[in-house]
C-alpha positions as CSV (number, residue, x, y, z in Angstrom):
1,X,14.3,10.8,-14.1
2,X,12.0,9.8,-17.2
3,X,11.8,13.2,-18.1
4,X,15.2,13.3,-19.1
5,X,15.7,9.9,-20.7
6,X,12.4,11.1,-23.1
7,X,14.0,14.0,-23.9
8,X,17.1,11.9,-24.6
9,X,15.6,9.4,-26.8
10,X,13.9,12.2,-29.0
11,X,17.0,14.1,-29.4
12,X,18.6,11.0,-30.7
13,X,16.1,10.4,-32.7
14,X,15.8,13.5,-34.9
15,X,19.0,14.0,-35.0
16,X,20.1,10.4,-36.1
17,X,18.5,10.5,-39.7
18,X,15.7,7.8,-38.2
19,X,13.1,10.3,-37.9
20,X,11.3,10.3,-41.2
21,X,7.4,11.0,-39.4
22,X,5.7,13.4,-41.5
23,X,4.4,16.9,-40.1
24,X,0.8,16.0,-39.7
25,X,1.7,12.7,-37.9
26,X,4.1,15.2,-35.6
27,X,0.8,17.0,-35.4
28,X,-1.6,15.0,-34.6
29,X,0.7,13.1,-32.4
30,X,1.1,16.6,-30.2
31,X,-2.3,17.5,-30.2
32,X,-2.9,13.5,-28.3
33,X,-0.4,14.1,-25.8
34,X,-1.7,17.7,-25.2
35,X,-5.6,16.2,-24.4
36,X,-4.0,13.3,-22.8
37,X,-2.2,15.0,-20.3
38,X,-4.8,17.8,-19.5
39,X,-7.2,14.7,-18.6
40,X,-4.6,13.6,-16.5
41,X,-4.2,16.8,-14.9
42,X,-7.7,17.7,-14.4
43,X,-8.6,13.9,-13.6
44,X,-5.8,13.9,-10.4
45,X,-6.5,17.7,-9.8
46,X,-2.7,18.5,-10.9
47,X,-3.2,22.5,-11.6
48,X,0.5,22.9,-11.9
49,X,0.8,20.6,-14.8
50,X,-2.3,22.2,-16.1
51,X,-1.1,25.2,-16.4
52,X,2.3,24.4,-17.6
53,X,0.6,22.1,-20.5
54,X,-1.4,25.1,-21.5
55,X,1.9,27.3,-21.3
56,X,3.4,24.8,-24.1
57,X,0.1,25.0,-26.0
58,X,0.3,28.7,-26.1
59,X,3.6,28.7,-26.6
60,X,3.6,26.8,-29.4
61,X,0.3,28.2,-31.1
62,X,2.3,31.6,-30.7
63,X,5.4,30.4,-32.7
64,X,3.3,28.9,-35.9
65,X,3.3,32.8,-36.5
66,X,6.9,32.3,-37.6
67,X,5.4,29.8,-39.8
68,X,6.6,26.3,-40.9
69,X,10.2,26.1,-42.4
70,X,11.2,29.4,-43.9
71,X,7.8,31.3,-44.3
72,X,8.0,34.0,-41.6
73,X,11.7,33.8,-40.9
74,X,14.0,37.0,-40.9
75,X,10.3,39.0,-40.3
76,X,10.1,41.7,-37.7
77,X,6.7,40.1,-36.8
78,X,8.3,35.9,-36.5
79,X,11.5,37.8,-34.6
80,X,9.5,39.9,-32.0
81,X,7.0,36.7,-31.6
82,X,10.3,34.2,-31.1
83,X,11.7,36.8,-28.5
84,X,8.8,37.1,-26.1
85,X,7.8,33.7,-26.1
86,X,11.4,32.1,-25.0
87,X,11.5,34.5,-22.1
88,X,7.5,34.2,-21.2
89,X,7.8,30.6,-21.1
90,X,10.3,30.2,-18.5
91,X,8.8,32.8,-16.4
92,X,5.9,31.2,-16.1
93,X,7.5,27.9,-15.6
94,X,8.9,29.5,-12.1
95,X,5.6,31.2,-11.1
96,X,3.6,27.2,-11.6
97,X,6.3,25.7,-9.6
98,X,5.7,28.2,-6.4
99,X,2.0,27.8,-6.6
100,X,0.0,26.1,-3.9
101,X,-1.9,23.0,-5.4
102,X,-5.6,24.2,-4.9
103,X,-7.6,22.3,-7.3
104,X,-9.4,23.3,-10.1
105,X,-11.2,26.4,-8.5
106,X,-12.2,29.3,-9.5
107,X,-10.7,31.2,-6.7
108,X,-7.3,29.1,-7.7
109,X,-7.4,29.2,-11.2
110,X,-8.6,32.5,-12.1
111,X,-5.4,34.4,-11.3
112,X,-3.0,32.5,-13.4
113,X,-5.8,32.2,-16.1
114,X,-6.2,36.0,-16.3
115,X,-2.5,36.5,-16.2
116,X,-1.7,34.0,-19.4
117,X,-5.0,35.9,-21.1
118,X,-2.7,39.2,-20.8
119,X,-0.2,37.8,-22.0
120,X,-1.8,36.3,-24.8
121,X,-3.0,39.7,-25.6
122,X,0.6,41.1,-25.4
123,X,2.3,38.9,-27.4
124,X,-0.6,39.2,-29.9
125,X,-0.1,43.2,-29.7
126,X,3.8,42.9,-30.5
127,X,3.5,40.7,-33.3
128,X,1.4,43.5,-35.2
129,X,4.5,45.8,-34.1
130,X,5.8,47.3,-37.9
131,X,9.1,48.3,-36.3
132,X,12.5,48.5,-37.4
133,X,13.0,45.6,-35.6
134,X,16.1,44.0,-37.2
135,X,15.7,40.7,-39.1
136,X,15.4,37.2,-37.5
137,X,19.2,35.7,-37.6
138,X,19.3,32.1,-38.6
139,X,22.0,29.8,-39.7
140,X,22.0,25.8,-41.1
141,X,22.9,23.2,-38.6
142,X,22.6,19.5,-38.9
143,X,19.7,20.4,-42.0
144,X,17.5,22.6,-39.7
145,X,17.6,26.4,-39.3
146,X,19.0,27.1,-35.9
147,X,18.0,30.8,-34.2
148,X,20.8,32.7,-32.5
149,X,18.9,34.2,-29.7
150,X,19.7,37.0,-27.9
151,X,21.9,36.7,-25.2
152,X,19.4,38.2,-22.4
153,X,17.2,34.7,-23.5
154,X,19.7,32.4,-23.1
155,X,20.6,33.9,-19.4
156,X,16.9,34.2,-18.0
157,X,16.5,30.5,-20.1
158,X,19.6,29.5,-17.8
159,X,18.6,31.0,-14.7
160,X,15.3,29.3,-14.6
161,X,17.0,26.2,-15.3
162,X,19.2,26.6,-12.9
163,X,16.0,27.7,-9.9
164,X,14.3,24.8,-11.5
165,X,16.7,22.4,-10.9
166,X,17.4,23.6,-7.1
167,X,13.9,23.3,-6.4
168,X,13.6,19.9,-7.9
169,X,16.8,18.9,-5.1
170,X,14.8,20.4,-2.4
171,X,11.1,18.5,-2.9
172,X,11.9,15.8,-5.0
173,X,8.9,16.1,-6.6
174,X,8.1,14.8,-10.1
175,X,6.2,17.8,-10.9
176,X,9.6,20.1,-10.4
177,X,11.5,17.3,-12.5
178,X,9.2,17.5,-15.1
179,X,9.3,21.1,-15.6
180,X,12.8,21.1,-15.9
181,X,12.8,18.9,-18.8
182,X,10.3,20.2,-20.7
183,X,11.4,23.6,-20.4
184,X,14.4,22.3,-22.3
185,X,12.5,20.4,-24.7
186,X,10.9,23.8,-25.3
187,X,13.9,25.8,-25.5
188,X,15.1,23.0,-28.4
189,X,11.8,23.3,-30.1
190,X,12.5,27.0,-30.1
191,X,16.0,26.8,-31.4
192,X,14.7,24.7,-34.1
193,X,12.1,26.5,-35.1
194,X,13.2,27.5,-38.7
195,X,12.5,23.2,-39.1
196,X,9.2,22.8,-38.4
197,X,9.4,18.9,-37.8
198,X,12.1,18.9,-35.6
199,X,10.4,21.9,-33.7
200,X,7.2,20.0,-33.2
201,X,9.2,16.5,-32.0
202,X,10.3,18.9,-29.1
203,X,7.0,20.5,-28.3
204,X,5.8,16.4,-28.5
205,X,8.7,15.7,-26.1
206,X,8.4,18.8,-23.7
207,X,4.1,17.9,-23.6
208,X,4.7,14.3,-22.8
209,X,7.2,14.8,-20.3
210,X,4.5,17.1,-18.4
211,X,1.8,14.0,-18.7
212,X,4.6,11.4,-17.6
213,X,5.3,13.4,-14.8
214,X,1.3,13.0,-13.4
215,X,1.6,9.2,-13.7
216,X,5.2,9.1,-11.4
217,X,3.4,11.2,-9.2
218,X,0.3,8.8,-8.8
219,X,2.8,6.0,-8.1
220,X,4.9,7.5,-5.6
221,X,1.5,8.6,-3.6
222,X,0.4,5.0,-4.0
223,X,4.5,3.4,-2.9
224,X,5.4,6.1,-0.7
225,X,4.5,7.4,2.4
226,X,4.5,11.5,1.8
227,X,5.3,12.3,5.6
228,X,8.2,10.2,6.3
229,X,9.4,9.9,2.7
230,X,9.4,5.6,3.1
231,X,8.2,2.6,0.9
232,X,4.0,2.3,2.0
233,X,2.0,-0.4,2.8
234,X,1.2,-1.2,-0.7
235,X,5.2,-1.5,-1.4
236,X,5.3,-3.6,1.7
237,X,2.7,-6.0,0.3
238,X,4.5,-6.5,-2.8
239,X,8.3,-7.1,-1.2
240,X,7.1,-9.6,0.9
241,X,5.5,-11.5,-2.4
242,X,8.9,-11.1,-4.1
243,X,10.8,-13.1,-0.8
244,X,12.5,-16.3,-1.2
245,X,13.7,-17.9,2.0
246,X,15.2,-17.4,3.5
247,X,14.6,-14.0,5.1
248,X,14.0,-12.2,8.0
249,X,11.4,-9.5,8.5
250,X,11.0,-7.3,11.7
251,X,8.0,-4.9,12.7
252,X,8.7,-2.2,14.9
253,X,6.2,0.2,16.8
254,X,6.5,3.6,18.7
255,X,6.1,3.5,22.0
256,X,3.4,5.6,24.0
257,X,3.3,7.7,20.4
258,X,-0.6,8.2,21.4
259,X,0.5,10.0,24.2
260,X,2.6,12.3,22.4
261,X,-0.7,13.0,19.8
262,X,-2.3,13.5,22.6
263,X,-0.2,15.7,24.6
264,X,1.8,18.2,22.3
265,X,-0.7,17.6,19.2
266,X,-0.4,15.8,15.6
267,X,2.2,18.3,14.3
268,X,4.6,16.5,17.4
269,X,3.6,13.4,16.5
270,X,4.6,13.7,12.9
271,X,8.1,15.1,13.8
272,X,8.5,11.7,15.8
273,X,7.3,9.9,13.0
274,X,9.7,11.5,10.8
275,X,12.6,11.3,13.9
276,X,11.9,7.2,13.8
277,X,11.7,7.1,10.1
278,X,14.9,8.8,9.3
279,X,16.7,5.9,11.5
280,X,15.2,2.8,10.2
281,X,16.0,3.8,6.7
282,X,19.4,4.1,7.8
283,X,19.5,0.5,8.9
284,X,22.0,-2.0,7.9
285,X,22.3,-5.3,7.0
286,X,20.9,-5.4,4.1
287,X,17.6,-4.1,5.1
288,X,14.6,-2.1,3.5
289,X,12.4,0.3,5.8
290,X,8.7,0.8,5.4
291,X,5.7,2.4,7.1
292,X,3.1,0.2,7.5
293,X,0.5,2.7,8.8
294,X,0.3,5.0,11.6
295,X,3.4,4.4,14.1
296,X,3.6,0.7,12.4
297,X,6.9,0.0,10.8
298,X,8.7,-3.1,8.8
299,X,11.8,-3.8,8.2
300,X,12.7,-6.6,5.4
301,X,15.8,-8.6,5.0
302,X,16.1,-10.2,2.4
303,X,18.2,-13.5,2.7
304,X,19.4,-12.9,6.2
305,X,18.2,-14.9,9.4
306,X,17.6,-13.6,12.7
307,X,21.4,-14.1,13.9
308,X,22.3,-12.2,11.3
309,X,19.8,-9.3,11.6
310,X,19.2,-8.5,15.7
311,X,22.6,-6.8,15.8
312,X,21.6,-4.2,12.9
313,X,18.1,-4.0,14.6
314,X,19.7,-3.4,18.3
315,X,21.9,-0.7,16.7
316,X,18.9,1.5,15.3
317,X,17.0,1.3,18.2
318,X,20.0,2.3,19.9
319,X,20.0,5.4,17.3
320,X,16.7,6.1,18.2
321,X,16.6,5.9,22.1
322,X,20.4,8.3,21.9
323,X,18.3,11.0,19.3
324,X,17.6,14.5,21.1
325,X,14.1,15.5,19.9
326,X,12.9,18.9,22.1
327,X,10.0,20.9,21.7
328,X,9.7,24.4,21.9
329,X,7.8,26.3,24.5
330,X,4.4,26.5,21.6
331,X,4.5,23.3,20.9
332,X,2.8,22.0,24.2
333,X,-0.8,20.7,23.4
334,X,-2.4,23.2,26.4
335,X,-6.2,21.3,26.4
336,X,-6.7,17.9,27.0
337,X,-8.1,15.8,24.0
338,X,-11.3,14.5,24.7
339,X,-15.4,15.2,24.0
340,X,-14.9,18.6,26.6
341,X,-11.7,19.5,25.5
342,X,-13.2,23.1,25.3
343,X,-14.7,23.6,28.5
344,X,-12.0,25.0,31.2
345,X,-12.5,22.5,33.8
346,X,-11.1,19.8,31.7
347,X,-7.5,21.5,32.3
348,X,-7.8,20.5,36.0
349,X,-8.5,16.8,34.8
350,X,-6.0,14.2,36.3
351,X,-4.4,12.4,33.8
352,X,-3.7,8.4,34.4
353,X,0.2,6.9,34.6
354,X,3.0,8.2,35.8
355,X,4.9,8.7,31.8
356,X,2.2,10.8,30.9
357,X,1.7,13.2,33.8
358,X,5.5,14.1,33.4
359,X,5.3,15.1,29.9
360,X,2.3,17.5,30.9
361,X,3.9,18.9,33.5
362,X,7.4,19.5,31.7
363,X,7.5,23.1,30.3
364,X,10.9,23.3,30.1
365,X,12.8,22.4,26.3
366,X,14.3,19.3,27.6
367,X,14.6,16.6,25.0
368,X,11.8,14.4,25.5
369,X,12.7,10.6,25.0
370,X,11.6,8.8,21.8
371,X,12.1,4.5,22.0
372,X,10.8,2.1,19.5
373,X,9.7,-1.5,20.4
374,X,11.0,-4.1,17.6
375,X,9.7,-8.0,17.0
376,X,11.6,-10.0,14.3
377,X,11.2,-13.2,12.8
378,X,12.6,-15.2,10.2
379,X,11.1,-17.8,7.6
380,X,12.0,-21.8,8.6
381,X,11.4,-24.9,6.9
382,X,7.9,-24.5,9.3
383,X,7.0,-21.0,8.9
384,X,7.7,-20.6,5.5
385,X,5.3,-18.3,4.2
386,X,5.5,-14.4,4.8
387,X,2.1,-14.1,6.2
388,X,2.9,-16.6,8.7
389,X,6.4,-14.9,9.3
390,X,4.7,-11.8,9.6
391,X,2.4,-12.9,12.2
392,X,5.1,-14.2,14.1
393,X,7.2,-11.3,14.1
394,X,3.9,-9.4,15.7
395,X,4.0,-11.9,18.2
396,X,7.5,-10.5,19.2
397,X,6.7,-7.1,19.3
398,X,4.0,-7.6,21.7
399,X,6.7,-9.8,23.9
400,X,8.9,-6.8,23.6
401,X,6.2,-4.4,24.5
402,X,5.1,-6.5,27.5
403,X,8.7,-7.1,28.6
404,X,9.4,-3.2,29.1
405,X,9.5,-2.0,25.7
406,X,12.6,0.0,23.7
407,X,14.2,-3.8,23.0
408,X,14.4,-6.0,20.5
409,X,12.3,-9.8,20.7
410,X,13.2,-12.7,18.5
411,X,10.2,-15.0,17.2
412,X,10.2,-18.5,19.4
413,X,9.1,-21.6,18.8
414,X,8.8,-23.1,22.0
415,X,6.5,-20.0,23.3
416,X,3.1,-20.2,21.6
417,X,1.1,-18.4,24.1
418,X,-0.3,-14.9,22.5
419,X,-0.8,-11.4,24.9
420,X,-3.7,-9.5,24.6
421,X,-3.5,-5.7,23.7
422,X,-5.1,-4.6,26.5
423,X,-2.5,-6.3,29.0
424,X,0.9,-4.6,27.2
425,X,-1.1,-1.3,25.8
């Protein structure tokens, strides 16, 4: 979670006697993470972490009213400022993290612009407020002036915290994360207010956590596969460059998985994908899952041969072929794909093999049979590049798909001959 070690490492910081930047360097140094990390949002169409970076930037332009060090402190106008912008800030944090991202559009972005504009104008409105408003309580701490906040703040601070954090279990997004952290980065900068370097670190801290968070984002879309939550292709690519025989890698493949596209409709298809995906990441031995593409998985082991590995790899396909997966009644794909899909006499059109004619004729929500087809190979003294390993473990899933599929082939050396797809598709 980078967002928490930064935070970490600034808090030890300024509060370890090391942190001897001067204001306008704290400044400066806010203001370059600010523009950095609206670039980043609006370059990789992040309106979440748009938003919140604009929160902090209001935020923060709001609490220089207070005024640096002990200016505006123990003022009506600093305390009634203070007030509304610790419980405005993690309000808002909750309503960016249930937005939709929509891109920067002016349908999208209009609503939540108008609403910060109001509250600009209310916050703006209060701090003019002449009213016996009692004064701003501060005490020293560790040489900075603390605030003692009222204790309906600290609970709706907590709360959101608290939703944050939940939310953050549930996705497992670095967006949530982020928000997290730099809401309490804020809340510090807040509490330190009366010290106006300290106070800035934090805003620093709570702005680049928000930009940080954009570039963990871009990785995981470019390592990870969104749907089934694995290691990409991409990740792939780069395991296999790490390998040192010897190792084993096996690729495994769906079988019929057009079929059930075709018949019941993508949103099927990616609950089998998912199904499949869920079960090779459980496998053992030592090995690491991936999606490859489509209904194309791998399966890397790292210093194991294929002795030691087609026990692990019988076992998961085992947990696959024994997993229930049903469909309910709406979930039957009622037209035919194809070029007339729309015109009514395609319904009556006979469809080709036997497998396929019983899944469009089964209404009832009987669990419909998902199997996976599995080649593996392992890196020799011969084969010992993982190109060549790769290729040969293909070469074993295509055995295993010609030889009935839902069973596991081992690479051989003595059988060279290669099928063609259209004989085992």
């Amino acid at each position: 979670m980078p967002g928490g070690v930064l935070l970490l490492g600034v808090a030890l910081l300024v509060h370890s006697g090391w942190f001897t930047l001067p204001l306008p360097a704290l400044s400066f140094l806010y203001y370059c993470a600010l523009a950095g990390g609206m670039v980043l949002a609006w370059r990789f169409h992040s309106t979440r972490t748009f938003f919140a970076l604009l929160v902090l930037f209001l935020a923060q332009q709001a609490t220089t009213l207070v005024g640096a060090e002990h200016t505006a402190l123990g003022t009506p106008r600093g305390w009634t400022v203070l007030q509304t912008v610790a419980v405005l800030v993690p309000l808002n944090f909750v309503m960016i993290t249930l937005m939709e991202e929509r891109g920067f559009t002016v349908s999208g972005a209009a609503p939540i612009g108008l609403l910060l504009f109001v509250q600009v104008v209310v916050v703006t409105v209060l701090s003019r407020a002449d009213e016996g408003t009692p004064s701003l309580p501060s005490r020293a701490h560790h040489a900075a002036t603390t605030i003692s906040m009222p204790d309906y703040v600290w609970l709706t601070l907590a709360a959101t915290g608290i939703f944050l954090l939940v939310r953050f279990l549930f996705t497992r997004k670095p967006v949530e994360s982020a928000l997290l952290w730099s809401l309490a980065a804020s809340s510090l900068s807040l509490y330190f207010v009366g010290t106006a370097r300290i106070s800035t670190a934090y805003w620093v801290a709570a702005t680049c956590v928000l930009a940080v968070s954009i570039i963990e984002n871009s990785y995981l879309l470019a390592y990870h596969d969104e749907l089934t939550k694995l290691p990409s292709r991409r990740a792939f690519n780069d395991a296999l460059l790490r390998l040192q025989p010897p190792y084993s890698v096996a690729v495994a493949d769906i079988d019929h998985f057009k079929r059930f596209n075709d018949t019941y409709g993508h949103d099927v298809g990616d609950q089998v994908l998912r199904l499949v995906a869920a079960h090779l990441a459980s496998v053992t031995g030592g090995g690491s899952a991936y999606r490859c593409g489509g209904e194309e998985f791998a399966i890397v082991f790292p210093g194991q041969t294929i002795s030691a590995v087609v026990d692990h790899l019988e076992r998961v396909r085992t947990k696959v072929e024994r997993a229930e997966f049903r469909l309910r009644g709406d979930e039957r794909r009622r037209v035919a794909r194809g070029r007339d899909r729309r015109n009514s006499s395609s319904r009556r059109r006979v469809r080709t093999g036997h497998a396929i004619r019983q899944l469009a004729q089964d209404k009832s929500p009987a669990p419909l049979s998902v199997t996976v087809s599995i080649g593996v190979a392992a890196s020799t003294e011969q084969k010992p590049h993982p190109d060549v390993v790769l290729q040969a473990a293909d070469r074993a899933l295509y055995r295993a798909k010609a030889n009935g599929r839902n069973r596991v082939e081992t690479a051989s050396s003595t059988r060279r001959s290669r099928l063609k797809a259209a004989g085992i598709a």
